[in-house]
N, C-alpha and C positions, 0 to 999 in steps of 0.2 A: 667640814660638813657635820651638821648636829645629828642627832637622833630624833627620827621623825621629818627629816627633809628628805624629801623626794629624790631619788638617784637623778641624776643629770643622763642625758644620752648623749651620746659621740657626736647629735650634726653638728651644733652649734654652740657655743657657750651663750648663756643664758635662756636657751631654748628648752623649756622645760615639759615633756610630754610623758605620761604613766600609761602602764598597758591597759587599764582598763580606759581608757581614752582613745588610744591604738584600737581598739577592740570596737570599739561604738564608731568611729570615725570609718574603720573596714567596713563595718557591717553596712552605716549607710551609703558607702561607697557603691558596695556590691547592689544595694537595693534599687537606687540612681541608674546604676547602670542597667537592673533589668529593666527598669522602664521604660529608659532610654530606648535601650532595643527593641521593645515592645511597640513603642511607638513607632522603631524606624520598619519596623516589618511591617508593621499594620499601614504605613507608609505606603512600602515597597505593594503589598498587597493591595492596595488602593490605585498606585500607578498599574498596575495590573494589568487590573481591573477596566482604568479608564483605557489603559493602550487595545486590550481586549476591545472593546469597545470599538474605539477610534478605525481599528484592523474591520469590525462586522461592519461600520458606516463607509467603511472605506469597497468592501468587498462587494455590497448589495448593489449599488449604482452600477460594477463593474458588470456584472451578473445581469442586470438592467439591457446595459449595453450588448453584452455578449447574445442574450435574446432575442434583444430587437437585428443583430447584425443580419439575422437569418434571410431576411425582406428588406433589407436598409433601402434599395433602389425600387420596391415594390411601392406602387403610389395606387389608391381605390380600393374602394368597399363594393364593389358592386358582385352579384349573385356568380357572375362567371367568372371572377377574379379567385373569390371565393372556394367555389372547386376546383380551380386548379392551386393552389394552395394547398387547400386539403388532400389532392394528390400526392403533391411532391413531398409532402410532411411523412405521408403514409409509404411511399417507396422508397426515400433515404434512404432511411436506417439499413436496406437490405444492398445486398451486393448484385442485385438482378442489374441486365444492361435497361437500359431507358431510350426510346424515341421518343425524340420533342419536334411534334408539328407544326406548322403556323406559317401566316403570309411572312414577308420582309419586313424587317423594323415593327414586330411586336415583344422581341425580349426575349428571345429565345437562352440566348448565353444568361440573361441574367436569370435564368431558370436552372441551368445547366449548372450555376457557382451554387442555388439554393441548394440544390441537390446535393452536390460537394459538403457544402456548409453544414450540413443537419445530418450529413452520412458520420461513421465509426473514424472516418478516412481525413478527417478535415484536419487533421496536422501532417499528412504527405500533401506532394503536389498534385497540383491542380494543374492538367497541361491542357495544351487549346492548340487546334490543327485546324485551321480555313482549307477545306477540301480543295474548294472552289480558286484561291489563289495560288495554289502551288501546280505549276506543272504539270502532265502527268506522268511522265518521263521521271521526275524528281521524288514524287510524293510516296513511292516506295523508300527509298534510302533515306527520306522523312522520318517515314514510320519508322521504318524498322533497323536503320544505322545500315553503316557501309564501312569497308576495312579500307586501310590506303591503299590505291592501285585499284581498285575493284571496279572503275572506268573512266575515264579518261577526266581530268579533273579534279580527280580524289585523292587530293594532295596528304591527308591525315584522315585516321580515323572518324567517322563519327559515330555519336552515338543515338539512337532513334527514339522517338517522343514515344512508343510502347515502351521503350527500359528505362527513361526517365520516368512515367509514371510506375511504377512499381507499387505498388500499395497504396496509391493515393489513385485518381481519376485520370481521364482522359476525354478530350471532348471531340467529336471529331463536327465538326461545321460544314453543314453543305454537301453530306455523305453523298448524296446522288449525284454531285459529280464524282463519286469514285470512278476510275474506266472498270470493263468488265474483268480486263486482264489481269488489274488486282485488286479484284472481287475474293476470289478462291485465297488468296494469301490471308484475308482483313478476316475470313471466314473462318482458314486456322485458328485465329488468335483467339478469337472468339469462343471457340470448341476445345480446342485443344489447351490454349494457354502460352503457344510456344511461336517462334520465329529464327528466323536464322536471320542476320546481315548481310547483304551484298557483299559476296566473295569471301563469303567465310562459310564451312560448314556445321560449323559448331553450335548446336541449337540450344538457345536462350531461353528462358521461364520470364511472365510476367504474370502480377498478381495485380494488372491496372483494372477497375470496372469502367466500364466505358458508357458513356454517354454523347448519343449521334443524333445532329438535328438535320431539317431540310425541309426547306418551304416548295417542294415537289410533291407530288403524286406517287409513291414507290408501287404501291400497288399497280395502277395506271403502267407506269414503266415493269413491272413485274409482266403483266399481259405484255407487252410492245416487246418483251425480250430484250430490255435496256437494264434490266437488274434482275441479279440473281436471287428468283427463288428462297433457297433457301438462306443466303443471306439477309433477305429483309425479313425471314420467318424467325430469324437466331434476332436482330434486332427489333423484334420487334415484340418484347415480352412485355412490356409496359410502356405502351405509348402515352402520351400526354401530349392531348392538343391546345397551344394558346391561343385563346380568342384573340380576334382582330379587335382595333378599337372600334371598329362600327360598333359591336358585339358589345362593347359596353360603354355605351354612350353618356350614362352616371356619371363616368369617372373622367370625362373630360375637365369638368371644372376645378377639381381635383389637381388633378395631372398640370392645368394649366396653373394655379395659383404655386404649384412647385417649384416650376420651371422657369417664372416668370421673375421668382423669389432669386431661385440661385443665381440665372444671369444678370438681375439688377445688382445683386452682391458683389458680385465678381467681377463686373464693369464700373460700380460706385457710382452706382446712379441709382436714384430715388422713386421708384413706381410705388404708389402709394393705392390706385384701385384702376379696374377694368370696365371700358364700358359695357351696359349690358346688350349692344347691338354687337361688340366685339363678341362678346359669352355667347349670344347667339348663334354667331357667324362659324366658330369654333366648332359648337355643338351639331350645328344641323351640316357640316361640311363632313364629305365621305372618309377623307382622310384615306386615299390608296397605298401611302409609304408608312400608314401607321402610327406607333410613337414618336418614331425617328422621323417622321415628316412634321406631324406637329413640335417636336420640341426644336430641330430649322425653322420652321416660321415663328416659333417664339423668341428663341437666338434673335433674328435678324429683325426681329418689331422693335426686341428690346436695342437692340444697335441705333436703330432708327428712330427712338423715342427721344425728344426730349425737351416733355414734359413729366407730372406726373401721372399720368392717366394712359394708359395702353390703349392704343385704338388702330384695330385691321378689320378692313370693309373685305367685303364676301369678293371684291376682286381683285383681291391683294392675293388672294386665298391663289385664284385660279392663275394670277399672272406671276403667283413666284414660285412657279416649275412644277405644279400639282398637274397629274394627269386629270381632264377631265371626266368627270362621272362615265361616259358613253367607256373613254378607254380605261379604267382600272376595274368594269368589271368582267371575268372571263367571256370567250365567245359562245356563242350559244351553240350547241352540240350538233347542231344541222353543221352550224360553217364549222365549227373544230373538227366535226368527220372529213367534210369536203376537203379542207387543208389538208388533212392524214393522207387521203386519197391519193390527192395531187403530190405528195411529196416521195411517198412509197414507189409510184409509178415511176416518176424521176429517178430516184434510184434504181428502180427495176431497170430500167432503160440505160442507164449506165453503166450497171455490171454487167448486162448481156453485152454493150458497146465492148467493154474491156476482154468479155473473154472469148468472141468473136476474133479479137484483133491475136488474142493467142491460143487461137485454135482448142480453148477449153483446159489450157494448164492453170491452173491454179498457184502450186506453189513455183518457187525457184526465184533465181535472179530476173527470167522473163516470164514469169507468169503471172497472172490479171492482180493476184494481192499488190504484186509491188507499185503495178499501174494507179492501183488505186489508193495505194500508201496506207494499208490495211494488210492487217495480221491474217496469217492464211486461215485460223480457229474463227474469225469475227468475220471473214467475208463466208463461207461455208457455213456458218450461220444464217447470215444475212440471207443467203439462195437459199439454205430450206425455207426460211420465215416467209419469203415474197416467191416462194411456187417457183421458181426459175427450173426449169428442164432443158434438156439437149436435146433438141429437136434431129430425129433422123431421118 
């Protein structure tokens, strides 16, 4: 090696590289490099950005949805739809109990889940009690759970629709048929908050709000001594009554193009429009069963269609199971009195028969309750209400 040749380095023979070469080659390395990364962040910050993004177009629709679920089953625009909507929006949010009034088959339950849905409560359960098909022998240990052995039957515990709803709702359907006998129990709950189970004495907390419907008269049964007082006084802090479809006769065509939609969907069948003597027929018909009767006759046109043009003549209406006008609407208050009359007396007549035949005992194994297969509390009611005295 001469003087003035370049030192050789250890990689390679013949590879010849100087530090100031090293030097320049680092440095653009390191500069490559930051830009490199510059770019990959501004990258990453870019994905970001678009994910951000993709996440708010993803959330808005969902939002959309979760809004509209509130009324998903609710079909019309008409003025009486309208406040009762504005009701139920307006007592949700609160934990007050709620009465929902209304004939048969105008949508009481789906009033009942609105209320749920827009309450604080809408992530517990939502439990649901048909008064009216349970029992009434049973509809206690319903409510309110029963231990094993606690009567004949009660093979395992159960546990009752007040402690399953615990923080979430409870609905009870067709409260007027509650019996009177557990009237006073439904009345605790409501006040106090608490219950015990069948054959247990250990007393349980519920923090269910309740919400009670009934196409009844409470008040009416309130006078007749068919309901207690102050139980439909405790129920009855915010009623909400649904119109009938008479009530809003707007939203038939509505309601019909609904319904006509889903069942042709869901059968694969093609209805493409309605005649307007059908739209007619529809509209000026009284509709006694309601929703739930119009949307049977829609059901079974669309069964029986096929073509594409829906058509039901006004006696189709009357001859498939619709009460007619005379009978779906109340008796007029001359004959509902005279009925009262007539039916009171009959029973007067019967209790005096039964206690006649035992000489005025009332309770015991032979006395007029058992005759009459009534609680000794409900007939000794019955005789104050209809004036019965012991004649001496």
């Amino acid at each position: 090696m001469t003087t003035g040749d370049r030192p050789m380095t250890g990689r390679s023979k013949g590879h010849v590289v100087d530090d100031h070469h090293i030097g320049v080659r680092g440095r653009a390395f390191v500069a490559t490099r930051h830009v490199w990364l510059k770019r990959y962040m501004g990258t990453q910050n870019h994905l970001a950005e678009l994910k951000g993004d993709l996440v708010e177009e993803k959330l808005y629709p969902e939002e959309e949805i979760r809004a509209g679920k509130n009324f998903e089953e609710t079909v019309g625009k008409s003025a009486a739809l309208r406040l009762l909507l504005n009701h139920v929006e307006t007592v949700a949010p609160t934990a007050s109990t709620v009465l929902i009034c209304g004939e048969t088959g105008t949508g009481k339950e789906l009033v009942a889940r609105a209320l749920h849905n827009l309450s604080p409560r809408r992530s517990n359960a939502f439990v649901k009690v048909n008064c009216a098909a349970i029992p009434a022998g049973l509809l206690e240990s319903e409510l309110f759970g029963h231990e094993k052995g606690a009567f004949t039957g009660a093979i395992a515990q159960r546990i009752g629709r007040f402690e399953l709803a615990n923080r979430g709702s409870i609905f009870l359907d067709e409260i007027g048929d509650v019996s009177l006998e557990l009237q006073p129990k439904l009345l605790r709950v409501l006040q106090e908050r608490e219950f015990e189970r069948l054959g247990n004495t250990r007393t349980l907390r519920t923090d269910a709000r309740l919400i009670a419907a009934t196409n009844r008269d409470l008040a009416a049964m309130v006078m007749e001594q068919r309901f207690r007082s102050d139980l439909f006084y405790r129920l009855n802090v915010f009623p909400i009554r649904v119109p009938s479809l008479r009530e809003r006769r707007e939203d038939i065509p509505t309601l019909v193009s609904h319904f006509v939609s889903r069942f042709a969907r869901h059968m694969n069948k093609r209805i493409e429009s309605i005649t307007s003597e059908t739209m007619s027929a529809l509209c000026n018909y009284h509709w006694p069963g309601n929703i739930r009767e119009l949307q049977n006759v829609l059901e079974r046109a669309v069964i029986l269609s096929s073509e594409p043009v829906l058509r039901i003549s006004p006696s189709d209406l009357t001859a498939s199971g619709g009460l007619s006008s005379k009978q779906s609407h109340p008796a007029k208050p001359e004959s509902e009195w005279n009925l009262r009359r007539l039916l009171e007396e009959t029973e007067r007549q019967r209790i005096l028969e039964a206690l006649d035949e035992t000489r005025w005992v009332i309770a015991g194994p032979r006395g007029a309750a058992i005759q009459l297969g009534v609680k000794r509390s409900t007939l000794q009611a019955r005789i104050q209400k209809l004036g019965i005295a012991r004649s001496r």
